[in-house]
Each structure stands twice: as C-alpha cells, then as structure tokens.
MDAnalysis code that builds the backbone (N, CA, C; Angstrom):
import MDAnalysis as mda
import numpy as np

u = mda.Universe.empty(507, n_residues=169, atom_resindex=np.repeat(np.arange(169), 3), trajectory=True)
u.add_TopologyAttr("name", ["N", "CA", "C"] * 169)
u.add_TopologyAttr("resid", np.arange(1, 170))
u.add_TopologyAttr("resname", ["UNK", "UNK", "UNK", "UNK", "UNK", "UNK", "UNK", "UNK", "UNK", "UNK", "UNK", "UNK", "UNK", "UNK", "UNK", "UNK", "UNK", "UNK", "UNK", "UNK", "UNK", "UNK", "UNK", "UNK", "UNK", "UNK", "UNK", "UNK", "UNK", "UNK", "UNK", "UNK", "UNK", "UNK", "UNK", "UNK", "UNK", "UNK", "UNK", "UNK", "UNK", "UNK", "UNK", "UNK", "UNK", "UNK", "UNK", "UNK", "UNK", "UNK", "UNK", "UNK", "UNK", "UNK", "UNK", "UNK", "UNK", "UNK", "UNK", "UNK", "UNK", "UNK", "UNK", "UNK", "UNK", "UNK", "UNK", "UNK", "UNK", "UNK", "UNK", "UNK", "UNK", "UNK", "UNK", "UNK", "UNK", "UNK", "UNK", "UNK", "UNK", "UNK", "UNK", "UNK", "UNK", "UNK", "UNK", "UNK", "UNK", "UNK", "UNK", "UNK", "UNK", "UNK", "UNK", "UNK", "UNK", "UNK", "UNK", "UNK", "UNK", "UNK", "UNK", "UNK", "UNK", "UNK", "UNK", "UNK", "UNK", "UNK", "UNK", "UNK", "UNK", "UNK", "UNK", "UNK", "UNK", "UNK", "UNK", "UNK", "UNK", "UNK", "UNK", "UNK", "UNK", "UNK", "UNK", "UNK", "UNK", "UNK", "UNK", "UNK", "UNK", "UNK", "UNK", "UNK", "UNK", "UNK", "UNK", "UNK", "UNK", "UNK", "UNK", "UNK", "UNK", "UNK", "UNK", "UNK", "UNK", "UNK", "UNK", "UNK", "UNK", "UNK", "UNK", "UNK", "UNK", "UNK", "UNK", "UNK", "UNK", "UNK", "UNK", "UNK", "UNK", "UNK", "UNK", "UNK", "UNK"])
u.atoms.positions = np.array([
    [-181.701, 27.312, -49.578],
    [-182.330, 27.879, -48.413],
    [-183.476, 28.762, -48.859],
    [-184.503, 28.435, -48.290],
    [-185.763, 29.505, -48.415],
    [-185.410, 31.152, -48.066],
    [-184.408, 31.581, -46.997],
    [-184.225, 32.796, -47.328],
    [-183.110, 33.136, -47.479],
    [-182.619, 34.403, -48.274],
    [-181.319, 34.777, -48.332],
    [-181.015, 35.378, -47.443],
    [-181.048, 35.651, -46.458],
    [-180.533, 35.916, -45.255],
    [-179.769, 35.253, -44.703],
    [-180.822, 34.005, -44.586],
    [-180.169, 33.135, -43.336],
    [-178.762, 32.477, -44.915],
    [-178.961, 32.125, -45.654],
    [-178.074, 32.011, -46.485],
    [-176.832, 32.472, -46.492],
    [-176.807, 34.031, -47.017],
    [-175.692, 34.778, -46.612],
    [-175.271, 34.651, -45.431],
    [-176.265, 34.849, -44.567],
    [-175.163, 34.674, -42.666],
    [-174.494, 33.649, -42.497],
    [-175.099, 32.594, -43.132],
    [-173.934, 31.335, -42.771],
    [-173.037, 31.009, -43.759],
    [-173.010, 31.319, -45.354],
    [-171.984, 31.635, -45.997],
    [-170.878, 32.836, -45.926],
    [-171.046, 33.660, -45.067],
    [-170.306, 34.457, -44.692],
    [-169.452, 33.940, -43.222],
    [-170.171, 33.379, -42.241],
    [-169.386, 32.676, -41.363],
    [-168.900, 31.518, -41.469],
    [-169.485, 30.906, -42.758],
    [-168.553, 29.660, -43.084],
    [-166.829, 30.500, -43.415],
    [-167.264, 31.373, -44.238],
    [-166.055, 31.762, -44.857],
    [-164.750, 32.524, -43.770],
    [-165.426, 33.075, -42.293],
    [-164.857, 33.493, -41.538],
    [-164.135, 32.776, -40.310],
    [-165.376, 31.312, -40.066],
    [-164.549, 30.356, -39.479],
    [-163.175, 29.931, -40.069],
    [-163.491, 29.536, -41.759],
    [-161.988, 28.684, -42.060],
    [-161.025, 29.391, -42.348],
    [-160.800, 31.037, -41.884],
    [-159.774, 31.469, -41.702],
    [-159.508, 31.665, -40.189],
    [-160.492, 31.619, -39.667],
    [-160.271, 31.435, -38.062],
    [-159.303, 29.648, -38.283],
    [-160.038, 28.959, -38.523],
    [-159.122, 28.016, -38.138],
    [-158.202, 27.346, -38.620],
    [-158.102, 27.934, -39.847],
    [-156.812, 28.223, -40.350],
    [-155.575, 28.099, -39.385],
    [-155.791, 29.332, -39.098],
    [-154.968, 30.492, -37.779],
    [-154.996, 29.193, -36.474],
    [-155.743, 28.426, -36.376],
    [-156.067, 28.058, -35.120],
    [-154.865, 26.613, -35.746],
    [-154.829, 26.180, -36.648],
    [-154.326, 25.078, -37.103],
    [-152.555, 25.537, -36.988],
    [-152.238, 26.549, -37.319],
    [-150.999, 27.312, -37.660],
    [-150.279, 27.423, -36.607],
    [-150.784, 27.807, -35.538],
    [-150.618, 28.020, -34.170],
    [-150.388, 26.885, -33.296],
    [-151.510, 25.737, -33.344],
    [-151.215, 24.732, -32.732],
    [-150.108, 23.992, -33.302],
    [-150.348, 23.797, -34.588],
    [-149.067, 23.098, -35.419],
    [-147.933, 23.187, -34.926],
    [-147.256, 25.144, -34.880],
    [-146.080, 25.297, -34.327],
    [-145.980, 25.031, -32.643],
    [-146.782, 25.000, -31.756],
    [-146.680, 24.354, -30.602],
    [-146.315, 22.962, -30.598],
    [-147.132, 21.922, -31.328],
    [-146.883, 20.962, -31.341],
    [-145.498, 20.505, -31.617],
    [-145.155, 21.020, -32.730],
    [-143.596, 21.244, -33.248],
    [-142.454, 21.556, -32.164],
    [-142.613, 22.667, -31.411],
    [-141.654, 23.242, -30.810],
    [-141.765, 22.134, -29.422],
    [-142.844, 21.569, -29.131],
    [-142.769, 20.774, -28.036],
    [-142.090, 19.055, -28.732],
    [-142.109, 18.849, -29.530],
    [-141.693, 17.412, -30.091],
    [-139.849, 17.926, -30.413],
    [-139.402, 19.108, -30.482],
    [-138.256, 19.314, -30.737],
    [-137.521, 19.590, -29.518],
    [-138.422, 19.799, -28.334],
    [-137.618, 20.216, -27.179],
    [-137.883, 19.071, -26.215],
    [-138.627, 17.998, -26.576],
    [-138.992, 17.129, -25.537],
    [-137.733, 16.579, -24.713],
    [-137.146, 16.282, -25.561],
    [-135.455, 15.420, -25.390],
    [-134.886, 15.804, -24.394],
    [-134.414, 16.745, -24.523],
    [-133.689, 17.888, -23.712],
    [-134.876, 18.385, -22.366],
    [-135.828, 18.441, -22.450],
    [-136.541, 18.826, -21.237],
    [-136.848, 17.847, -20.241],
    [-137.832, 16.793, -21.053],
    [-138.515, 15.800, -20.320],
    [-137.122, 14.907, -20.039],
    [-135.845, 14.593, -19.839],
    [-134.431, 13.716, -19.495],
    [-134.413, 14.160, -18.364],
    [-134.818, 15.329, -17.288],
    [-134.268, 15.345, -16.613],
    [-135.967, 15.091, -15.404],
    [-137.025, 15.180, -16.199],
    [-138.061, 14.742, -14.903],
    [-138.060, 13.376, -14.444],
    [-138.733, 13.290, -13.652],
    [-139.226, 11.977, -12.789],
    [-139.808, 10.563, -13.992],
    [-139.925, 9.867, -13.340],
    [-140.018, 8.232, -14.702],
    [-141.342, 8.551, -15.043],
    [-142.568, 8.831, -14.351],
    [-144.042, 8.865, -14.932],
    [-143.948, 10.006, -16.420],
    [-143.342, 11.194, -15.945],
    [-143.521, 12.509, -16.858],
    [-142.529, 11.711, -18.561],
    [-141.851, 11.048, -18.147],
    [-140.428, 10.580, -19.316],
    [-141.462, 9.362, -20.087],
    [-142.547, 9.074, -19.529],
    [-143.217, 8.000, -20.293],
    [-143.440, 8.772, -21.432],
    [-144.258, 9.607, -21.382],
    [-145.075, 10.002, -22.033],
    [-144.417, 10.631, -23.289],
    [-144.587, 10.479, -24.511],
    [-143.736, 10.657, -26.052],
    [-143.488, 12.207, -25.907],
    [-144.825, 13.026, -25.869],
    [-144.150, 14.721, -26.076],
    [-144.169, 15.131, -24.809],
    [-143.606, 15.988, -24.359],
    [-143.351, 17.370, -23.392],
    [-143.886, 18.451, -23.751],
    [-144.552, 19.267, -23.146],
    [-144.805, 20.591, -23.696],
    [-143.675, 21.617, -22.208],
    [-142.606, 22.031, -23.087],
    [-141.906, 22.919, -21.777],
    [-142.639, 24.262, -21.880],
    [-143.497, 24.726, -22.775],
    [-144.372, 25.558, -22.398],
    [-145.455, 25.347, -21.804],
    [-145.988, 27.098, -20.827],
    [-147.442, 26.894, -20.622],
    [-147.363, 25.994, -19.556],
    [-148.381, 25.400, -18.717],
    [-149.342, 24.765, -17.913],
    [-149.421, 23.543, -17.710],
    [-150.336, 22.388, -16.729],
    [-150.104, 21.060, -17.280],
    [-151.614, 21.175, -18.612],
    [-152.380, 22.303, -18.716],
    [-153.659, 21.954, -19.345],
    [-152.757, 22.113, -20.609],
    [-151.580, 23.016, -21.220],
    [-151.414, 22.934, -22.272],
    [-151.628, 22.049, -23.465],
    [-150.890, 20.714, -23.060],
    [-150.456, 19.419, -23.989],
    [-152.223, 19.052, -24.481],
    [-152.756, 19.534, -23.530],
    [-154.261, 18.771, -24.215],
    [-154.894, 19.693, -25.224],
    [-154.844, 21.001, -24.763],
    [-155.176, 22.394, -25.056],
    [-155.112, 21.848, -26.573],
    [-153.655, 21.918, -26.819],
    [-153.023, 21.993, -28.104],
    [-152.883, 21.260, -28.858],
    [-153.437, 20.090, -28.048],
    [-153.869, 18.674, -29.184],
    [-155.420, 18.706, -29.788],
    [-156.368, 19.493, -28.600],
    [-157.410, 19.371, -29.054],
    [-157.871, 21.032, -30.128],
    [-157.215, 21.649, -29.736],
    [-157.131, 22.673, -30.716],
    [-156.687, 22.029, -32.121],
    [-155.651, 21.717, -32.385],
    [-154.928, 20.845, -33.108],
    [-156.596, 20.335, -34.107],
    [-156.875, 19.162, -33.536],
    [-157.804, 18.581, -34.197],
    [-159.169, 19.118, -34.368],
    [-159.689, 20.181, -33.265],
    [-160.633, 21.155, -33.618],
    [-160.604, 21.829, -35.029],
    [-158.988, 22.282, -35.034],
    [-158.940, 23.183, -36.219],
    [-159.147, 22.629, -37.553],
    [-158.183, 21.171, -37.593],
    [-158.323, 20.673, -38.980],
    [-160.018, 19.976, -39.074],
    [-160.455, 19.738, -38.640],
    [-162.254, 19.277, -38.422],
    [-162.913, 20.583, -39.120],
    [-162.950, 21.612, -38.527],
    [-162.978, 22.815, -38.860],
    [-163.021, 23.617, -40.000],
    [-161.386, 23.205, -40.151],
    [-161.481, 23.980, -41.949],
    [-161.978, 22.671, -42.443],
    [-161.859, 21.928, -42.627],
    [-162.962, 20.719, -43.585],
    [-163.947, 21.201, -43.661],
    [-164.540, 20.882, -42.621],
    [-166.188, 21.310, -42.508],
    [-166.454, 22.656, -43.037],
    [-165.797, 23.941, -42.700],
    [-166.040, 25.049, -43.305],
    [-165.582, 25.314, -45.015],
    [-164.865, 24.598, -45.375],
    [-165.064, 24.170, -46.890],
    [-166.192, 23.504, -47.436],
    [-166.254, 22.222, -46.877],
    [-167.292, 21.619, -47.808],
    [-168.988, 22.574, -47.115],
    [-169.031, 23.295, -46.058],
    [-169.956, 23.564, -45.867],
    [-170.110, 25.013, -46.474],
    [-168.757, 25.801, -46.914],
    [-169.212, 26.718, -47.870],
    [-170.275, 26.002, -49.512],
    [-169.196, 25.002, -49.567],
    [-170.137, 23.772, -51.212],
    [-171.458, 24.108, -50.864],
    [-171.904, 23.410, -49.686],
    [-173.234, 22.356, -49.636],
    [-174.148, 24.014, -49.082],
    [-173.705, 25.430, -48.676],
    [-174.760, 26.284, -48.759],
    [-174.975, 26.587, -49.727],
    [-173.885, 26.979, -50.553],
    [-173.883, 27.525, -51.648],
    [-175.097, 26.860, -53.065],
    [-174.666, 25.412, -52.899],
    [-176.160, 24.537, -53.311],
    [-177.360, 24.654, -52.860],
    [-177.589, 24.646, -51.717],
    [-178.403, 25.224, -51.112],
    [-179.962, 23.660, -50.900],
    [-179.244, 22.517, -51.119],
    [-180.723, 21.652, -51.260],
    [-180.880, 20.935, -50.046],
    [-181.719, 20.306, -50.008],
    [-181.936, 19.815, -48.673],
    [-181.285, 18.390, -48.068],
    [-180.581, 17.680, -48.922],
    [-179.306, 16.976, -48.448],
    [-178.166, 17.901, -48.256],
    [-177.886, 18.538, -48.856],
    [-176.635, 19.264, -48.630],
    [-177.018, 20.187, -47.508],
    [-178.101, 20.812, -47.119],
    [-178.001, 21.529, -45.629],
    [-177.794, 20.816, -44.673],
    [-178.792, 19.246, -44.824],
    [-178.786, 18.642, -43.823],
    [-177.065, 18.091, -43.534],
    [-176.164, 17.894, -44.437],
    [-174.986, 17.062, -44.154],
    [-174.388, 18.466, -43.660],
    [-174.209, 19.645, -44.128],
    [-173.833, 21.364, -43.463],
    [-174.315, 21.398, -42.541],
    [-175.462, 20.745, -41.778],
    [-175.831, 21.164, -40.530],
    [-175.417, 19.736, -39.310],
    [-175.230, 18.453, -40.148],
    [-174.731, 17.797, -38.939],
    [-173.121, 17.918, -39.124],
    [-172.420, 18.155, -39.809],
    [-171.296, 18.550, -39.729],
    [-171.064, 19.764, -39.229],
    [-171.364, 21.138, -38.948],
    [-171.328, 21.851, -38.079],
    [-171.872, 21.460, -36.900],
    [-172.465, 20.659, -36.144],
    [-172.652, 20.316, -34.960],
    [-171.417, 19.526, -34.754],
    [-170.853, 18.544, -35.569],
    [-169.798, 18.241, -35.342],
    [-168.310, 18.913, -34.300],
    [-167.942, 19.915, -35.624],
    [-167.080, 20.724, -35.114],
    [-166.926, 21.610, -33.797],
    [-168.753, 22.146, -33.891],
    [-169.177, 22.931, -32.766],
    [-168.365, 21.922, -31.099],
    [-168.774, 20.443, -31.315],
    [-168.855, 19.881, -30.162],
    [-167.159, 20.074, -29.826],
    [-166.734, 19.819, -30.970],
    [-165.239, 19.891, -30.591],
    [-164.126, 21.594, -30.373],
    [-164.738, 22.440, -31.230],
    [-164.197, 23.619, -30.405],
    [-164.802, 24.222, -29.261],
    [-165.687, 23.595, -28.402],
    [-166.168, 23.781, -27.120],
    [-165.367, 23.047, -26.515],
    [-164.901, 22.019, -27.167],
    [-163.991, 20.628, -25.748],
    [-162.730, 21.336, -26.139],
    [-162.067, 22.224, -27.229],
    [-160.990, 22.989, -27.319],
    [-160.881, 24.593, -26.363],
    [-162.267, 24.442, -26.318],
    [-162.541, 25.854, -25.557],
    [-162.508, 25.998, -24.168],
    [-163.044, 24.717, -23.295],
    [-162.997, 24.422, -22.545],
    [-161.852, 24.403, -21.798],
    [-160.885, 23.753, -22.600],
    [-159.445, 23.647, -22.253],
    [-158.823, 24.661, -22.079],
    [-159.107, 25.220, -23.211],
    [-158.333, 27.034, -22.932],
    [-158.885, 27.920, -21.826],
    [-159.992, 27.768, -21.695],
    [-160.164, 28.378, -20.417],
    [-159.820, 27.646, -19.001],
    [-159.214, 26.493, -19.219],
    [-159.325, 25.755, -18.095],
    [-157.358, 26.449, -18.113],
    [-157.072, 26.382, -18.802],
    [-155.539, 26.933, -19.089],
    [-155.327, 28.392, -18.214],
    [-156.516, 29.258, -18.722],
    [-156.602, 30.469, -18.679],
    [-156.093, 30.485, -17.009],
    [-157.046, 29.670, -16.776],
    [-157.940, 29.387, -15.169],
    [-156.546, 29.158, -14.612],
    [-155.523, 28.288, -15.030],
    [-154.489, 27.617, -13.936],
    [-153.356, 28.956, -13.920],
    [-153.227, 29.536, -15.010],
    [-152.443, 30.700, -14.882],
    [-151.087, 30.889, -16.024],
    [-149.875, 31.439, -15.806],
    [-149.223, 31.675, -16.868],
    [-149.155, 30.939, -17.642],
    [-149.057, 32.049, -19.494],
    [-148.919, 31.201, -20.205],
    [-147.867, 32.166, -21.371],
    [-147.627, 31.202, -22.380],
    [-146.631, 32.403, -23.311],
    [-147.674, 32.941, -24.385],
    [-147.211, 34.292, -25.008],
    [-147.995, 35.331, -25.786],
    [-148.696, 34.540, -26.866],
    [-147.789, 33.336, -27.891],
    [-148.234, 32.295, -28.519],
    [-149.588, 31.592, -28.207],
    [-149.526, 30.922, -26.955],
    [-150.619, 30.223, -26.156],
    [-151.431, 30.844, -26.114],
    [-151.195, 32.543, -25.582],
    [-152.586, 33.341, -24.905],
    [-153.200, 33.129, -26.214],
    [-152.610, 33.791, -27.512],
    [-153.527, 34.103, -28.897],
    [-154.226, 33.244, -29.319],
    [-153.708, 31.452, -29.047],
    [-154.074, 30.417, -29.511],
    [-155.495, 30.103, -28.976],
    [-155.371, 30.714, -27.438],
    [-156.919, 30.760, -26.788],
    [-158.008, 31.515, -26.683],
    [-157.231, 32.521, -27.272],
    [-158.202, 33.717, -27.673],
    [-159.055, 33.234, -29.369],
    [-157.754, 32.730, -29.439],
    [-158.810, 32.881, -31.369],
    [-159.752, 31.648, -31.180],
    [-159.265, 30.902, -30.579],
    [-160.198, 29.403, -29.854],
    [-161.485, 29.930, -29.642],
    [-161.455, 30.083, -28.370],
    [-162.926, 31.241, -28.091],
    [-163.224, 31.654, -28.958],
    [-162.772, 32.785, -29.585],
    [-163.585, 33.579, -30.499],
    [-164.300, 32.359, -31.909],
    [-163.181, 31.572, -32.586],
    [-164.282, 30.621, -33.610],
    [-165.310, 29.683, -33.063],
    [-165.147, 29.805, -31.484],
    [-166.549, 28.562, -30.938],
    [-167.383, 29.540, -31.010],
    [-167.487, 30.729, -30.611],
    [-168.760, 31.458, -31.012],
    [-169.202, 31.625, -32.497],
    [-168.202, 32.191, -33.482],
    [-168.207, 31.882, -34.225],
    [-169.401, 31.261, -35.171],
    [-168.641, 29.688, -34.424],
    [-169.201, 28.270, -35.158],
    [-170.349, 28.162, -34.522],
    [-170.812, 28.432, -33.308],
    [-172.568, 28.470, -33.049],
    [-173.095, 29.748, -33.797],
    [-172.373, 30.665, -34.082],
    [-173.596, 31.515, -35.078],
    [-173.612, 30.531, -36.186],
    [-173.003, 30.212, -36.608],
    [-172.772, 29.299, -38.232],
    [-173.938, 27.982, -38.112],
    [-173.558, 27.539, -36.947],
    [-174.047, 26.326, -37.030],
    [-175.734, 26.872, -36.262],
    [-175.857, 27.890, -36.077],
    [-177.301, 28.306, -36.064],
    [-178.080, 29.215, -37.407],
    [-177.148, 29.666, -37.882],
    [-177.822, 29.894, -39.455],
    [-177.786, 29.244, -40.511],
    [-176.781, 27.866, -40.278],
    [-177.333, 26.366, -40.951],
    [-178.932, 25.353, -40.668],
    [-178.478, 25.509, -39.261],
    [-180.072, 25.178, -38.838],
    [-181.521, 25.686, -39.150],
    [-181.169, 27.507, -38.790],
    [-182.150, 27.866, -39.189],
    [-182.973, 27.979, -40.826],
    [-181.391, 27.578, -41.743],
    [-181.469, 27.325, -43.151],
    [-182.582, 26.235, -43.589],
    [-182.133, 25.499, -42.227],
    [-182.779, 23.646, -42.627],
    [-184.084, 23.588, -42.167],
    [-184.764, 24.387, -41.427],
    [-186.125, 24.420, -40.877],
    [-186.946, 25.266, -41.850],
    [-186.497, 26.123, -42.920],
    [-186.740, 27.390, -43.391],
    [-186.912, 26.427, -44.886],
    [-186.054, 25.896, -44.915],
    [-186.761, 24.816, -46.626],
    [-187.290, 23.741, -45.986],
    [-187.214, 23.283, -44.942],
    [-188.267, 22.238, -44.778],
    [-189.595, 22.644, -44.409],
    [-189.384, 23.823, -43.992],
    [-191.173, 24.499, -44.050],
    [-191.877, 24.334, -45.383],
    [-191.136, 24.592, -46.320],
    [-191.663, 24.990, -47.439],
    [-191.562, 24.131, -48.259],
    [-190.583, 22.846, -48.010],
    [-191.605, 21.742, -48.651],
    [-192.409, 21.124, -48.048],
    [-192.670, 21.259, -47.063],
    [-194.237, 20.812, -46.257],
    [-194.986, 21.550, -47.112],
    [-195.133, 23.274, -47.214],
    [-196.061, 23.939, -47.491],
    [-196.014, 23.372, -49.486],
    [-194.997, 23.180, -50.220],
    [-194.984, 22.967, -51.456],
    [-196.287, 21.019, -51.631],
    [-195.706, 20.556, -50.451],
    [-196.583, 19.202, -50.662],
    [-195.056, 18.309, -50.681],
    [-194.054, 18.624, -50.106],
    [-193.121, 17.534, -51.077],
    [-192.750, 16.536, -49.794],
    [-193.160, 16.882, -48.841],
    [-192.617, 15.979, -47.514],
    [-193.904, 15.123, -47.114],
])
C-alpha cells in the first residue's frame, strides 16, 4: 500500500474482525447444536409442514433458524477472509490487495444478509440472552467489515495511483 495509514487501519481491522467472528462462529455453532439436539423432542409434537423440515430451532423467533444459519456461514467466510486478508495486506502488492479487496466485498455482502436477519429478529420480538449477543456482535462486525473493506479499497486506489504516476500501468 502506498500509505501506512490506510495499511495499518485495515490490518488492524482485519485483525479485529477475525476475533469478532470468531465469537460470531462460537455462538452460532452452539445454537445450531442445541437446536439439532432438541429437534426430536420439540418438532414430534407440531403440525406435518413444521416436522418436514430436518432442524427445529425451540429457541427465539421464526427469523431465528435463518439468523443462525446465515450467521453460521457469515462467520466462517469471515475468519477466512480475515486471515488470508491479514497475508495479502501485510504483502502489500497489487494482486494481493486486489484478491483482499474482492474478498472483503465478499464477506461484507454476507454479514449484511446476516445482519439483516438479526434485525429482522430484533424487529419480531423475544429472544434468549445467547441470541440477543449473537445479534449484537453481528451488527457490530458488519460495520466493522465496511471499515475494513473500505481501507482495503482505499489501499487499492492509493498503489494504483502510483503506478500510473511510476509509468507501470
């Protein structure tokens, strides 16, 4: 990256997302879990449409089950990307920003469709202390991941200036 600024800002929120979603992975995991262990026993006694369906979530909402699938896969997308995109700043060249910067658009798209959900959760009403945190830390790494994935960008415009200005483009 042409400056250390924008450098540090997004190696520092790389490094703060993938413990955000870490946390975000940990959380959904044990939801997922506790709903595949209680399905049996819950979903036996609903109606034939609800008994199709493989998991139950007896927690939370009907937005839960999606909530927590797409959290689920937000998160592990997530810490990937915030690993290899700690690598590819830390290199700092202009393939490696560019693959750090479409892979953070990546993720971005998907903890917004995780974010979405949680607020759509928020929106329908009770939920357990587990859930609330799961949507809170949700929110908080989609912002997060647009600062990140805007001081990747601004990384990638900032050396491509300057190999225009060097002659190399």
């Amino acid at each position: 990256m042409a400056s250390g600024a924008a450098k540090s800002a997004a190696f520092m929120l790389l490094i703060l997302n993938l413990l955000l979603y870490f946390i975000v992975v940990v959380i959904a995991s044990w939801a997922m879990k506790h709903a595949i262990e209680r399905t049996h026993e819950t979903a036996s006694i609903l109606p034939t449409p609800a008994r199709i369906f493989p998991i139950f979530f007896p927690m939370g909402n009907m937005a839960t089950g999606l909530f927590i699938l797409f959290a689920l896969i937000a998160g592990v997308v997530g810490m990937t990307t915030s690993a290899t995109g700690i690598q590819d700043v830390a290199r700092g060249t202009a393939p490696t920003l560019h693959s750090a910067a479409a892979s953070s658009l990546i993720t971005l798209f998907l903890s917004l469709l995780a974010m979405g959900l949680a607020c759509k959760e928020i929106n329908i009403g009770w939920t357990e202390s587990n859930l609330r945190t799961l949507e809170v830390i949700t929110i908080i790494v989609t912002f997060t991941q647009l600062f990140c994935a805007g001081a990747i960008h601004t990384g990638v415009s900032q050396l491509t200036a300057l190999y225009r200005a060097e002659g190399r483009i």
